[in-house]
C-alpha positions in Angstrom: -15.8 -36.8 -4.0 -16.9 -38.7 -6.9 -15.4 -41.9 -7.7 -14.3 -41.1 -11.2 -11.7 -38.2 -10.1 -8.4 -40.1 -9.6 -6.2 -38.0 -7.5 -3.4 -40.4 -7.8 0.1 -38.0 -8.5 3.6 -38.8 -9.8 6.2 -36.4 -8.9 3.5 -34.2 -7.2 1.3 -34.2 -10.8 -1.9 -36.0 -11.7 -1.6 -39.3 -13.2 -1.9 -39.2 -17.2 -5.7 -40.3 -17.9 -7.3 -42.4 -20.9 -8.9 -39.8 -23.5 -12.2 -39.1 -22.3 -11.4 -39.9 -19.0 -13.0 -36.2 -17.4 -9.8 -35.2 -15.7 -8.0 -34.8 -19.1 -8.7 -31.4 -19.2 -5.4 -30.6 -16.8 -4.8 -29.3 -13.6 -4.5 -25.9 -12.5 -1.5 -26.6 -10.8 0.4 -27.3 -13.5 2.0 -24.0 -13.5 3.3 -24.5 -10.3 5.0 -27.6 -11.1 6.5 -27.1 -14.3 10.5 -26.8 -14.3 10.5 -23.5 -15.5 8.9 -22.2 -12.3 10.9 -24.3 -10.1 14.2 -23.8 -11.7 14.7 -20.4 -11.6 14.2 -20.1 -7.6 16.3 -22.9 -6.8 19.2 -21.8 -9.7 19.3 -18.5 -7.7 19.8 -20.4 -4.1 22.3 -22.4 -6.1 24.5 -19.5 -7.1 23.9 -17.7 -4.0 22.1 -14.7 -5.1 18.3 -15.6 -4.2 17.9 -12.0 -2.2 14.2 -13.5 -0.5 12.8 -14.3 2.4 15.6 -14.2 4.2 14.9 -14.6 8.1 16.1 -12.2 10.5 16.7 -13.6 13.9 17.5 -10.3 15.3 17.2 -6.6 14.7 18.7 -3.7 16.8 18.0 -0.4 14.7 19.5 -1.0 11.0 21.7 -3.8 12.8 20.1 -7.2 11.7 21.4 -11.1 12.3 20.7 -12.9 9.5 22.2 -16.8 9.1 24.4 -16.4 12.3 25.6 -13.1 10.9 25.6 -9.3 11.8 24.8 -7.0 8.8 23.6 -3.8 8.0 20.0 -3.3 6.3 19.8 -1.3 3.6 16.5 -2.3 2.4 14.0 -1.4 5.2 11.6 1.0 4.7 11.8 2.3 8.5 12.5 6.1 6.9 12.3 8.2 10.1 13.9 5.1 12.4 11.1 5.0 14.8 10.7 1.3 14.8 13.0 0.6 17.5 12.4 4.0 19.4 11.2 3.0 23.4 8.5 5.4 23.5 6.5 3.5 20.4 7.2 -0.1 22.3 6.2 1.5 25.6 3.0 2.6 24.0 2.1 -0.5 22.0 3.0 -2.3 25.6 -0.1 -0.4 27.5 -2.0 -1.0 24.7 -1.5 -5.1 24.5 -2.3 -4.7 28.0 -5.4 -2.9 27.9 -6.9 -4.5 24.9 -4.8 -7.3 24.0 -3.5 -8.9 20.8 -6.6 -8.7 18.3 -9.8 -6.9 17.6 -11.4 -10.2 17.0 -13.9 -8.2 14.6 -14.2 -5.9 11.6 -14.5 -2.2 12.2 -17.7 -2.7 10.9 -19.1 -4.8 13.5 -17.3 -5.2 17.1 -13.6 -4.0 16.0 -13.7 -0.3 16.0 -11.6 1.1 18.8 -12.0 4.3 20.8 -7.8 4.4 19.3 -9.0 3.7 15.6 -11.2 7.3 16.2 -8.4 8.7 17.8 -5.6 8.4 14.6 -8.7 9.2 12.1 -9.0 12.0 13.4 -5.1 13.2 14.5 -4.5 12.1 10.9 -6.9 14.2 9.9 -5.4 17.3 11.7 -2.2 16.5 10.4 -2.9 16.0 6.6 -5.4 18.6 6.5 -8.1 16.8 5.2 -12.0 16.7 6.2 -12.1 12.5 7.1 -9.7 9.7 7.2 -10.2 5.8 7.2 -7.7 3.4 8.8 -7.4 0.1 7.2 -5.5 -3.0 8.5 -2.6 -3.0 5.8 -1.7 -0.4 3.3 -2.9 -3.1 0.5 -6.4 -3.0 1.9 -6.5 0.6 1.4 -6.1 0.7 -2.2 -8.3 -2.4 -2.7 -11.3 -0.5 -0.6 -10.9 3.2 -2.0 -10.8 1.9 -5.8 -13.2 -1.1 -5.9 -15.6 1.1 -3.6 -15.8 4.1 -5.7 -14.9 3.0 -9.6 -18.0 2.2 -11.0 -19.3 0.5 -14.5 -19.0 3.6 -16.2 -15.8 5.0 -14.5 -12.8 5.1 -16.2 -9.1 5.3 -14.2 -6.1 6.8 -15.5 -3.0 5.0 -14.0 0.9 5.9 -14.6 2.6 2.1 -15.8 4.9 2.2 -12.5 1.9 1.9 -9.8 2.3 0.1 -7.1 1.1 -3.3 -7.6 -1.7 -3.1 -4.7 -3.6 -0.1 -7.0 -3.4 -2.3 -9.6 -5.1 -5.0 -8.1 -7.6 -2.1 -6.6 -8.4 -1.4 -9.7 -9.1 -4.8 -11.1 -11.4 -5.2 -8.3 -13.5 -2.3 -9.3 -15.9 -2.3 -12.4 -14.1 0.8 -13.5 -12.0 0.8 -17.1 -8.3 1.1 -16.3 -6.4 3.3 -18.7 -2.4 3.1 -18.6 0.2 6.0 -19.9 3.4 6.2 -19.7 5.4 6.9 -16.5 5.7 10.3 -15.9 4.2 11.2 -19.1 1.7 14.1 -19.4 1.3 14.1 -22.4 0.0 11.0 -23.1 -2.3 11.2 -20.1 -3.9 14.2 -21.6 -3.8 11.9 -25.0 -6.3 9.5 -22.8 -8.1 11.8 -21.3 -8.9 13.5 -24.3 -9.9 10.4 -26.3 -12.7 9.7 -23.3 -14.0 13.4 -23.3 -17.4 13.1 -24.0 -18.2 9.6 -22.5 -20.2 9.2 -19.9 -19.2 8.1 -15.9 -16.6 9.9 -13.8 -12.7 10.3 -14.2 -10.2 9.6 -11.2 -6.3 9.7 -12.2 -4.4 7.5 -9.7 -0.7 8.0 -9.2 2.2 7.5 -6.9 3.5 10.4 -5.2 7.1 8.6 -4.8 7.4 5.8 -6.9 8.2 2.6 -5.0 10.6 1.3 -7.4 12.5 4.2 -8.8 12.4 6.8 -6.7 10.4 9.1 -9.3 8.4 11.9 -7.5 5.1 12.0 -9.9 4.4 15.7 -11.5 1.9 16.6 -9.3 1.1 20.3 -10.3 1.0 18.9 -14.5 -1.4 16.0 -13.2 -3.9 18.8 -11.1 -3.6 21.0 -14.0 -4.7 18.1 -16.3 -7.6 16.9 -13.8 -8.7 20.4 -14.0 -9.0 20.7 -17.5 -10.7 17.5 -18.0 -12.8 17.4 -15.4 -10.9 14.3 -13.4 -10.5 14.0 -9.5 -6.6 12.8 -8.3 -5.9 10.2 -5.8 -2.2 9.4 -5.0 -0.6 6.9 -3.0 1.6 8.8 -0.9 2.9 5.8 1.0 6.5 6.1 0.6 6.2 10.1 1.1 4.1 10.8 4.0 6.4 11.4 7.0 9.2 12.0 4.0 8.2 14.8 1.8 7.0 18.0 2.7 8.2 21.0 5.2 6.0 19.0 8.0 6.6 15.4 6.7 2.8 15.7 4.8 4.2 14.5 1.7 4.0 15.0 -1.6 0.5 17.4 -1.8 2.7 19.3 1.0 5.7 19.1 -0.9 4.1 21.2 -4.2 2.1 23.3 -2.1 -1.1 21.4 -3.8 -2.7 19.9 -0.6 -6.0 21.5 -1.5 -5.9 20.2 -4.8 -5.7 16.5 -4.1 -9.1 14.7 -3.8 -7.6 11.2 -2.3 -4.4 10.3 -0.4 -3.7 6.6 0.4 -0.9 5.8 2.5 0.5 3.4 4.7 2.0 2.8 8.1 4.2 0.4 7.7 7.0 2.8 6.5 8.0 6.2 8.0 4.7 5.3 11.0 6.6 1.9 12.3 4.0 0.1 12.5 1.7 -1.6 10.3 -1.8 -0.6 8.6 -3.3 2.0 5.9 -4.9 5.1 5.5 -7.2 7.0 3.1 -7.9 10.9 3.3 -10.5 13.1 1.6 -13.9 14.3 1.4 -15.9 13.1 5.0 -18.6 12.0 2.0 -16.3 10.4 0.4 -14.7 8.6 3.4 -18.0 7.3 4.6 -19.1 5.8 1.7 -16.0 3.9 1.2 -16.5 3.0 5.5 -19.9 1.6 4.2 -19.4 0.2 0.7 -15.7 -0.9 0.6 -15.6 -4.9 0.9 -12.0 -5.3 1.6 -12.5 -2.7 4.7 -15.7 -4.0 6.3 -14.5 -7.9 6.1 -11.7 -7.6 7.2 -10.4 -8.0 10.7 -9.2 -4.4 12.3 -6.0 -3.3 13.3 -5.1 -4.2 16.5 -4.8 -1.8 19.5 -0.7 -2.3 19.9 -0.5 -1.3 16.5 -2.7 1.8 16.2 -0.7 3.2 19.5 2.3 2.7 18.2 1.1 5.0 14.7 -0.3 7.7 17.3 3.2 8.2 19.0 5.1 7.6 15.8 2.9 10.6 14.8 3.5 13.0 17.9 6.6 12.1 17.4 6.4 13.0 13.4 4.8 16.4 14.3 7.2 17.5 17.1 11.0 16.6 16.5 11.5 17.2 13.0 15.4 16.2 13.5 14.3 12.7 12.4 13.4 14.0 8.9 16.4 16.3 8.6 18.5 13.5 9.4 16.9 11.0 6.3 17.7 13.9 3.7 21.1 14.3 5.4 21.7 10.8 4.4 20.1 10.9 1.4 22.7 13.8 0.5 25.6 11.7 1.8 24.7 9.2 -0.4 24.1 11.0 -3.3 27.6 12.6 -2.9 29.0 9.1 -3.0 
């Protein structure tokens, strides 16, 4: 380091420098130190309603210990309850056993598992699609499908309440990211109709089930749109799969339009138990994003325990649909309420 950087602090903050001194320019952290950032975290601790990161020391089922205290969770995503059924631990033991607690590689190099083939293709079977691609976290997926395929001339077409991770997929890409309004068709079809004529390809991106509302996207006016205009349609389905659907395939299942959908994302670190991501579509289409996708090929790959534990959550998903009758009974009781 060169002499003239003075990395003397007060408080946690750089010392004020001389003008012309070349540190005058700031410090990036400043943001982080500023009492507006800090004050609004530790105001909500004060007054007892900062709702995160709260530790659980223990968790039997939806009853969770949390400061020395037994309470229900509300909040999980563990739709179908499979995370503490035996058969998924019993599973994930053999596999910690056999192949123990890491990969220790990228599926690209030494990672890929004889188990990673196995879910592709099950989940391929069971969404009735030509290819799928597993990915470490749900997050990676959307990263590797959009910055793999969205090119210079590309142009997305995202509804304003998209989960944050397609978002950042898309910001990866070199694609142009247009933005209606939620559950809008009309002022998709406004933006798609502006671009017609342009060159480069056309991909509306959508959730199935909105993560933070609920809000089950309009598949069948978004297909008949992407017909019309020539666009392919790629939905995140990660709060659906497992959900929707007379066989839990989620929201293509749930409008009859699982031949219509080019792309499904998804993740299983909801209604699966487990933790990890998924993409479905075209085997062309999968294998270029297997060979082209950055966030996929360097990143370390799922390990063994958790891939088994996805494989029986999905027997499991396939063959007692009880589990799924039983979340819409809730759901009903609920609503009633």
């Amino acid at each position: 380091m060169s002499d003239h950087v003075n990395l003397d602090r007060i408080n946690g903050r750089p010392v004020p420098k001389a003008e012309g001194d070349p540190t005058l320019a700031g410090d990036i952290f400043d943001k982080a130190f500023s009492s507006f950032t800090l004050a609004r975290a530790d105001e909500a601790r004060a007054a007892g309603i900062y709702p995160y990161f709260k530790p659980i020391a223990k968790q039997n089922g939806a009853t969770v210990t949390v400061d020395g205290r037994e309470m229900v969770i509300f909040g999980s995503n563990d739709y179908l309850g499979l995370t503490e059924d035996p058969r998924l631990k019993e599973v994930a033991r053999a596999a910690l056993k056999d192949f123990g607690t890491s990969c220790t590689g990228s599926r690209f190099l030494t990672g890929t598992l004889t188990l990673h083939e196995e879910l592709e293709h099950r989940l391929s079977g069971f969404l009735g699609a030509e290819a799928v691609l597993t990915f470490s976290t749900g997050l990676l997926g959307a990263l590797s499908v959009l910055a793999a395929l969205a090119g210079r001339q590309d142009i997305l077409y995202f509804d304003r309440e998209n989960h944050a991770s397609l978002y950042d997929g898309a910001r990866l890409s070199f694609g142009s990211l247009r933005k209606y309004r939620h559950n809008d068709l009309e002022d998709l079809e406004r933006l798609l109709e502006r671009d017609a004529g342009k060159p480069g390809g056309r991909m509306i991106v959508t959730d199935g089930v909105f993560s933070m509302s609920g809000h089950v996207a309009d598949l069948p006016g978004i297909v008949e749109l992407a017909r019309r205009y020539g666009a392919r349609v790629a939905v995140d389905d990660a709060h659906a799969t497992g959900v929707l659907g007379g066989g839990g395939r989620g929201t293509p299942e749930h409008f009859g339009l699982e031949d219509e959908i080019d792309l499904v994302i998804g993740t299983f670190s909801k209604s699966f138990a487990s933790v990890g991501g998924f993409v479905s579509g075209p085997k062309e289409v999968i294998s270029y994003v297997k060979h082209h996708a950055r966030p996929f090929i360097f990143t370390a790959a799922l390990p063994a325990m958790q891939v088994a534990a996805v494989l029986k959550a999905l027997e499991i998903m396939e063959t007692e649909p009880h589990h799924r009758e039983k979340l819409w009974q809730n759901v009903a009781l609920s609503s009633a309420g």
